[in-house]
C-alpha positions, 0 to 999 in steps of 0.5 A: 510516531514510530512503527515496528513490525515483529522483526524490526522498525520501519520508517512508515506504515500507513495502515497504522497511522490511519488506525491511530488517528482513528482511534484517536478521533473515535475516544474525542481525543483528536477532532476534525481537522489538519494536523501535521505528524513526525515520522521517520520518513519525514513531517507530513500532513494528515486530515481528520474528516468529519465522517472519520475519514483519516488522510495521510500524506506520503513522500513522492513517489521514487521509480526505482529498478525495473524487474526482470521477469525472470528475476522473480520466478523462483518464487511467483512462477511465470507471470504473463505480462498486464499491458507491458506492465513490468515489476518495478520498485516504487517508493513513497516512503518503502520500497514495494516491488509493485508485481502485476498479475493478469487476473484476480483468480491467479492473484487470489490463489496464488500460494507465497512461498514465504522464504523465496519472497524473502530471499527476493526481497533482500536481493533487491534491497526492497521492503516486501511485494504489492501484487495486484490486478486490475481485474477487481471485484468492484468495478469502481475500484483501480486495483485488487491487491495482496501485500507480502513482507515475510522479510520483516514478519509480515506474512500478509496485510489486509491494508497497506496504505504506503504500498497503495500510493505508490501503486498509484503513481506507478499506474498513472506513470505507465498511464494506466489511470485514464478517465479516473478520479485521480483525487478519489481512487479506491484499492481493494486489499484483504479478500483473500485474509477474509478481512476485506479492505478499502484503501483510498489515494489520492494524486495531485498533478501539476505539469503531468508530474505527480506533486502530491499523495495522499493515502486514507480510510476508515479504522474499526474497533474491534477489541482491546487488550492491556500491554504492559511495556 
């Protein structure tokens, strides 16, 4: 599989190949089961649930620079600090800064500034900015989060399965997900598009190191169209 977005190819997506596989699964083209998929970021598993659950797996995560705060004012403002989290880029396939806001209500009002995010996201080498909160509207979600990659023509995704997992691993780094199911966590994205969505991920951990991750959902069809290549 390749992934492109409106400005160019990118090694991974994850909301993309949950809907693929989905898809795939929904026409009987693909039945229940463990498959292994060719990526530019690697060969790495996915799973087929029986309910069309789809999992993928994603890289290990790699914990990249922290942020200075004041590095990313210009173009989010002043931001108080969630617990001593610090901005940091994280990757499990991408790089993601990974920007903790305090509450839902500053996260979901917040107005992007398309160019500065931009700007900030060349300055870093970095593929766009997960903000998020831990203040959720399900109390049995992780987080609340909004996706910003304007460098590569995405304004805003109401999924991103690979910025997801590395938001996990950057809150179980930082011990942020004591007294979770770390195999079964929910991350909610979207509210503010009106295109609410669940994202779950997994972690797997052996000697307090994180050994896997996995990141799925569901896809609906909702359309179609005919594109000629």
């Amino acid at each position: 599989m390749r992934f492109f977005t409106p400005i160019e190819e990118v090694d991974l997506c994850g909301h993309a190949t949950i809907a693929t596989y989905s898809l795939l699964f929904q026409q009987s083209f693909l039945k229940p089961g463990n498959y292994k998929q060719e990526l530019k970021a690697g060969i790495l598993g996915i799973e087929v649930q029986d309910n069309g659950l789809v999992i993928m797996e994603q890289p290990l995560p790699q914990f990249a620079e922290l942020l200075n705060p004041e590095n990313i004012t210009d173009a989010f403002g002043d931001l108080a600090t969630i617990d001593n989290l610090s901005p940091q880029i994280v990757s499990t396939g991408l790089r993601d800064i990974m920007l903790p806001f305090p509450t839902r209500k500053q996260l979901f009002f917040f107005k992007p500034d398309f160019e500065k995010i931009a700007d900030l996201n060349k300055r870093t080498n970095s593929i766009g900015v997960h903000a998020f909160t831990l203040d959720t509207i399900d109390s049995k979600s992780i987080a609340h989060c909004r996706n910003f990659a304007p460098l590569y023509g995405i304004m805003e995704e109401s999924a991103t399965g690979s910025s997801n997992g590395a938001l996990a691993c950057y809150l179980y780094q930082h011990s942020k997900l004591n007294g979770h199911d770390l195999q079964n966590m929910k991350f909610e994205q979207g509210y503010s598009m009106h295109r609410p969505s669940e994202i779950f991920v997994g972690l797997k951990i052996d000697n307090q190191r994180i050994s896997k991750v996995t990141v799925g959902g569901r896809a609906i069809l909702f359309g179609k169209k005919e594109i000629e290549i």
